[in-house]
C-alpha positions in Angstrom: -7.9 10.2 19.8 -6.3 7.8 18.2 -3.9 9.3 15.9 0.0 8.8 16.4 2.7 11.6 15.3 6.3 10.2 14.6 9.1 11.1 12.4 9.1 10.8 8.7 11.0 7.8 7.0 11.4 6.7 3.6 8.7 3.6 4.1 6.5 6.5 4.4 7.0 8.5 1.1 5.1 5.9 -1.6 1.8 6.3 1.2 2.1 9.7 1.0 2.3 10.3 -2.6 -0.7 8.0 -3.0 -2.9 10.3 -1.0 -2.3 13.2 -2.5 -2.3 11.8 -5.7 -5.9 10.3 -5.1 -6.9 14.1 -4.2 -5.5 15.1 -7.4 -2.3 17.2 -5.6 1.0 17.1 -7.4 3.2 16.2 -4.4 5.8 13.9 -6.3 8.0 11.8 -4.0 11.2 13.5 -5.3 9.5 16.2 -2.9 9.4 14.0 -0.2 12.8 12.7 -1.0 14.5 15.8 -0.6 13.2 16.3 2.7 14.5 13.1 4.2 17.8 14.1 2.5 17.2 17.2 4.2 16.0 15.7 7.6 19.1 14.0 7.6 21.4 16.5 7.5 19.5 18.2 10.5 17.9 21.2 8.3 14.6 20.2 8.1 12.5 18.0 10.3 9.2 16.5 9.3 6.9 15.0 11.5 3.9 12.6 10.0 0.6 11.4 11.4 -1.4 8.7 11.4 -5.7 8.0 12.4 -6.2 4.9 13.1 -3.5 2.9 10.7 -4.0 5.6 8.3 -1.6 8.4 6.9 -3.4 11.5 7.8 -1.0 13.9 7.4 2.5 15.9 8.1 4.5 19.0 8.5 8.1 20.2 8.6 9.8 22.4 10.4 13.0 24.2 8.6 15.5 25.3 11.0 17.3 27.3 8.3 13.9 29.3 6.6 13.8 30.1 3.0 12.1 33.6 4.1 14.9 36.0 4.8 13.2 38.3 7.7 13.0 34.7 9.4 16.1 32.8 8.2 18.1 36.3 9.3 16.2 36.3 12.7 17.4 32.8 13.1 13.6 31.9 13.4 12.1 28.3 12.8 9.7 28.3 10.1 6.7 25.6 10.5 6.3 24.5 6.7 4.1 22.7 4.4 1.2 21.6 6.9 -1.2 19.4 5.6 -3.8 17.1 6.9 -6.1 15.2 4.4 -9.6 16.7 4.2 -10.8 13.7 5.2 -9.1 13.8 8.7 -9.7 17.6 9.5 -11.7 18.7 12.3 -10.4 16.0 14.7 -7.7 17.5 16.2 -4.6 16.3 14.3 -3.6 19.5 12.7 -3.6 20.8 16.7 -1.5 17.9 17.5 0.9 18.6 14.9 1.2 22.2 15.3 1.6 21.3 19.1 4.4 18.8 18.4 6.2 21.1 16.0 6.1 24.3 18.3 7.5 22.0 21.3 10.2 20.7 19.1 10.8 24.7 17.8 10.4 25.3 21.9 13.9 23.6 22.7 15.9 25.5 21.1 13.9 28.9 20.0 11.4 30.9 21.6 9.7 32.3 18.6 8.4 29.9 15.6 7.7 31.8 12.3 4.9 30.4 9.7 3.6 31.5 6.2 0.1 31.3 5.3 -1.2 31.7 1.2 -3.9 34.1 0.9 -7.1 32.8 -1.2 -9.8 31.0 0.6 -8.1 27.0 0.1 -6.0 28.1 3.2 -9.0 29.6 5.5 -8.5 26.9 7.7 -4.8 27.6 8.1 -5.1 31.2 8.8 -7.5 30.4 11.1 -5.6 27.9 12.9 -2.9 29.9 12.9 -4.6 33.1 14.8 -6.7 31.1 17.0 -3.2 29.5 18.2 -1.7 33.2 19.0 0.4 33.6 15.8 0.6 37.2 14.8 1.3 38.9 10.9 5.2 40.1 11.4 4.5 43.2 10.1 6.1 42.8 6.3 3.1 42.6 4.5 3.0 40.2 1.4 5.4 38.2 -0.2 5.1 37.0 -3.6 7.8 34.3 -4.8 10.1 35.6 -2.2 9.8 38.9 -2.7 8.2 41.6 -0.9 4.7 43.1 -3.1 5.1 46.5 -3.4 2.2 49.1 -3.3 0.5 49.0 -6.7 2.0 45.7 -8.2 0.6 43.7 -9.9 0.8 40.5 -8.5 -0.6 36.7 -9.4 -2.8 35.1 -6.7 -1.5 31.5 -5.9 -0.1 29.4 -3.8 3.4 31.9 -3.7 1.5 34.7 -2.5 1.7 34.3 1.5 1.5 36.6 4.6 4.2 35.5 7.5 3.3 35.1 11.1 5.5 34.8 14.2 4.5 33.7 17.8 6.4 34.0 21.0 6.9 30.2 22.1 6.6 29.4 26.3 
């Protein structure tokens, strides 16, 4: 494999834009700017990837989680994962999930992940149960909030199930 996992810098943000942008995501660099402001006061660390020369892809890890059950529990949450379509299936989203769960690992024994619920995150939820993360039990959230029986709720990219797993 020849795909290299280091930590983010600001050299890397103008790359990044550009490959979401050419998939047509709206992941502006003010995004990625806050999270190296937010790297560098220790409450988020983001961890990128490259194929071959080529940015393939990243995730964070927020030691402080936005999700109360978690950020309460004093849980790491593994956050915005993404690897370009282009580079899936090779192994890099193992890698980073690997990297990210030993980091969680030193200080933690349990690392805490949400997943959205229509089919663009299949992959993810797979990933995520094939690598021994379990639902913790609170059902949905929508924009923060727990859905309650019989709400009506809109399907996107806010609607997410939590997992937890116990870390060795």
């Amino acid at each position: 494999m020849d795909a290299h996992i280091r930590p983010f810098n600001s050299e890397d943000i103008p790359e990044i834009v550009a490959a979401f942008t050419e998939l047509g995501w709206h992941k502006p660099a003010s995004q990625y700017e806050l999270y190296l402001a937010e790297q560098g006061l220790r409450l988020r660390d983001v961890y990128v990837t490259f194929f071959k020369g080529q940015f393939a892809g990243y995730l964070t890890i927020c030691w402080k989680s936005d999700y109360e059950p978690f950020r309460d529990a004093n849980i790491p949450e593994i956050t915005d994962f993404n690897v370009l379509p282009k580079f899936r299936r090779l192994g890099i989203g193992t890698q980073l999930m690997d990297k990210a769960e030993a980091e969680i690992a030193r200080v933690r024994s349990i690392a805490g992940i949400g997943v959205g619920m229509t089919a663009d995150y299949g992959a993810a939820q797979r990933l995520y149960i094939l690598r021994g993360y379990v639902p913790d039990g609170r059902g949905l959230y929508s924009k923060g909030h727990p859905v309650q029986y019989s709400q009506e709720i809109k399907v996107d990219d806010d609607l997410v199930l939590y997992f937890t797993k116990k870390l060795k």
